[in-house]
N, C-alpha and C positions, 0 to 999 in steps of 0.2 A: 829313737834309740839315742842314749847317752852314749856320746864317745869317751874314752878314758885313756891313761898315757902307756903306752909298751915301750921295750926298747926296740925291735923295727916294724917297721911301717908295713901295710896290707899294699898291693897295688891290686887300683878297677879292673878288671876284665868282664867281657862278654861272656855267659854260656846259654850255648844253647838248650832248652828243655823243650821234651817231649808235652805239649799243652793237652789239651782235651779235646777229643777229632770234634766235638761240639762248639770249637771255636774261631772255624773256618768262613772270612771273610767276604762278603762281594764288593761292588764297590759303591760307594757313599755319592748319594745322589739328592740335587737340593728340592724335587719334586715336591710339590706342595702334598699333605693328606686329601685321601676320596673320600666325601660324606660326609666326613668330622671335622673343625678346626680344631688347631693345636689346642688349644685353652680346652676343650671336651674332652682332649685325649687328655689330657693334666688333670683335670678330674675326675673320669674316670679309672685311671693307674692308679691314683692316688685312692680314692676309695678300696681298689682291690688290695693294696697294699695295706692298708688299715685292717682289713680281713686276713691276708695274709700273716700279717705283725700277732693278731688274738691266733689266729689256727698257730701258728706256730709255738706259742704258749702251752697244747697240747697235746705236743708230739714229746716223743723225746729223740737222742737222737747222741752221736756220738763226733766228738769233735777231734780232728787229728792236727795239732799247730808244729812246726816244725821250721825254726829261724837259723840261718847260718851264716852266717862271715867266710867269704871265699879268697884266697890269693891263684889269680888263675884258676886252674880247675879242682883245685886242693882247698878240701873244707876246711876251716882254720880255727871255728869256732859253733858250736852248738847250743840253742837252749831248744828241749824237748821236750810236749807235753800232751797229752791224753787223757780226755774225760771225758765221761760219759753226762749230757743233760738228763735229769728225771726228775720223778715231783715225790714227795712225802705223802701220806696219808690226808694230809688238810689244802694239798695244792701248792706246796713250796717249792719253788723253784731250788735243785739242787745242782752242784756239779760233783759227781765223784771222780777222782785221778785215779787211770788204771794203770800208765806208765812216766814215769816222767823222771828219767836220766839227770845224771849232773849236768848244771847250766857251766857249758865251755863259751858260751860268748864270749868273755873278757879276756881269752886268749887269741882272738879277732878284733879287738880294738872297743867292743862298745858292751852298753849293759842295757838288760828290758829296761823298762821307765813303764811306771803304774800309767803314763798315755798309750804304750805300745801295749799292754795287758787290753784294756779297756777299749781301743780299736778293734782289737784281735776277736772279741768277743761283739761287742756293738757295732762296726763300720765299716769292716771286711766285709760280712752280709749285710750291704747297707739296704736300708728300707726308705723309702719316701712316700709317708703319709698322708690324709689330707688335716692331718696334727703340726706337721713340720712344713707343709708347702707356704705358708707364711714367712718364712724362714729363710726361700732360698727363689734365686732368679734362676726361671728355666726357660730355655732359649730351642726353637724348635729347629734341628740343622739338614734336616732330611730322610732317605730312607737309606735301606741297607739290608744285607741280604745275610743273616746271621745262623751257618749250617742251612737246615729244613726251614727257618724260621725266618719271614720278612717283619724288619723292622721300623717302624719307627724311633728317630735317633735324636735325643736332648740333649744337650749341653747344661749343667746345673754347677751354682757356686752361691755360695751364703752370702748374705745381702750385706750382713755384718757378722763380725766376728765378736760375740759375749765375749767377759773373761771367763775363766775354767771350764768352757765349753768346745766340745771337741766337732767337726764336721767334716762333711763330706765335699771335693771340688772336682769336677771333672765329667764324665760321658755316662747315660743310661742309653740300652736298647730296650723299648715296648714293642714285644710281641702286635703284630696288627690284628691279632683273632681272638687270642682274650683279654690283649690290654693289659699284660702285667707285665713287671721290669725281669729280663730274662738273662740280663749283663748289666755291670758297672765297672768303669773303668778310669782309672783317678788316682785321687789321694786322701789322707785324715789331712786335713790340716786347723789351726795354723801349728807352722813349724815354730820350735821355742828356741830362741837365743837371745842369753843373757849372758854378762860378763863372766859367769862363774857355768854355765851351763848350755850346754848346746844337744837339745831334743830334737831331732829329726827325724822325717819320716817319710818309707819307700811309695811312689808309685807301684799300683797292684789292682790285678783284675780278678771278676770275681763271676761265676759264671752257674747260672742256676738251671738246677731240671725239674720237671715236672713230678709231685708226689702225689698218687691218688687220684689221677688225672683230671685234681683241679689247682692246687698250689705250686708255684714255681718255685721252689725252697734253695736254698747255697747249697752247692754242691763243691766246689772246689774254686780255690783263691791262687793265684800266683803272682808274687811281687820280682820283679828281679832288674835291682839299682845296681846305682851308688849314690852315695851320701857325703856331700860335701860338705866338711869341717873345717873353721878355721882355727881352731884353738888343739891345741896337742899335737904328741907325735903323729898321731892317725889325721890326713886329712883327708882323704877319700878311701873310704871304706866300698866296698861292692859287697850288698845284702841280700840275701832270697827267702824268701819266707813261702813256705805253702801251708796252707791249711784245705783237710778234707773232711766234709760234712757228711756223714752216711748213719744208714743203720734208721732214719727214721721210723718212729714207729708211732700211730696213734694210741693215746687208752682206751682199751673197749676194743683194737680193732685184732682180727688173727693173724694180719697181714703185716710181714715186715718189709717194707718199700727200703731198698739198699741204692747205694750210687752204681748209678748206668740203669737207671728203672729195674733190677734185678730182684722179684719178690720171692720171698719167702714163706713157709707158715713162723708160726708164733705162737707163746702164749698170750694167751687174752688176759689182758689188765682191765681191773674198773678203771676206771676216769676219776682224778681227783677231787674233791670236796672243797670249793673254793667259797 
């Protein structure tokens, strides 16, 4: 987020949000893995996640983003947007907007930035393939008891930082039964500060459920900062961002898989023509 100048200032506050009863802790434990050493569980997730990355190419799937700037418990600023993922006749990845309201961000202090777009869509459901595991040191921290699901728990951060490239730092959980990432918990970075311009950007977890009971797909993201500025009236903004991922649905399949495992009928689509 770009910050930009008002004439008064936002102040931080805490609020509490109601999370997803799927995101209930136990406690983090340094117990070595049974059977597998870490480097087998890194390739293994990592493989699934590469499957995951293409299945997910086939679904479609409806995306809910919703950014705000808070002073205490008063929303202060809005940018709102809704669209629907779907494919064309020849396999194009589409996005249509179903709702998307006037952006009031910049009466909160700050404005999207084409990184916070491009997160929003690529890094909130962050993926780690065995394409990208080149890319980043994963450090293996223990287990962990995540809801019904025992995990496995990494630590990941980019080994370097390319220019105009954007990444992921912070915590994954692997499921121990099928080895896919079922939480991430972090940030995009790196943050940009330049004399003329200060990009930042919130801490946000991201929390996936099971689709078709074999992919773990995003289901629902919640970031909730503040972002420290040192340039402008705004220097600490406090930001929350949710996004919710629902409505998946294969081509070909009659089944609409909804957030909270919730199926539906449907109609049946061909599959597109890639």
């Amino acid at each position: 987020m770009k910050s930009i100048r008002i004439l008064s200032p936002v102040f931080a506050a805490v609020v509490a949000l109601a999370v997803p009863a799927f995101s209930q802790e136990g406690a983090l434990t340094n117990d070595p893995p049974k059977g597998l050493t870490s480097d087998q569980i890194i390739q293994k997730f990592a493989t699934k996640e590469k499957e995951f990355k293409e299945a997910r190419d086939q679904y479609t799937f409806r995306q809910d983003v919703k950014v705000q700037t808070l002073d205490g418990d008063t929303v202060t600023g809005e940018y709102r947007e809704v669209f629907d993922v779907t494919y064309d006749n020849q396999g194009h990845h589409l996005e249509n907007v179903v709702f998307a309201p006037q952006n009031t961000l910049d009466n909160g202090g700050i404005t999207m930035s084409p990184e916070d777009l491009q997160d929003i869509r690529h890094l909130l459901p962050f993926v780690l393939t065995s394409d990208e595991i080149p890319e980043y040191n994963i450090l293996y921290v223990g287990q962990q008891q995540e809801d019904e699901l025992h995990c496995y728990v990494f630590d990941v951060a980019p080994k370097r930082i390319e220019k105009n490239k954007r990444y992921f730092q912070g915590r994954i959980w692997v499921d121990d039964q099928d080895l896919q990432i079922v939480k991430t918990s972090g940030k995009t970075v790196p943050d940009i500060r330049k004399k003329s311009n200060e990009n930042l950007f919130p801490k946000f977890s991201t929390w996936r459920e099971q689709v078709d009971n074999q992919y773990w797909f995003p289901a629902y993201t919640l970031a909730d900062d503040t972002l420290h500025f040192t340039k402008g009236a705004l220097l600490d903004v406090h930001i929350r961002e949710i996004v919710k991922y629902t409505d998946y649905k294969r081509f070909g399949s009659k089944v609409k898989v909804t957030f909270q495992g919730e199926a539906k009928p449907g109609e049946e689509q061909k599959p597109p023509q890639k």
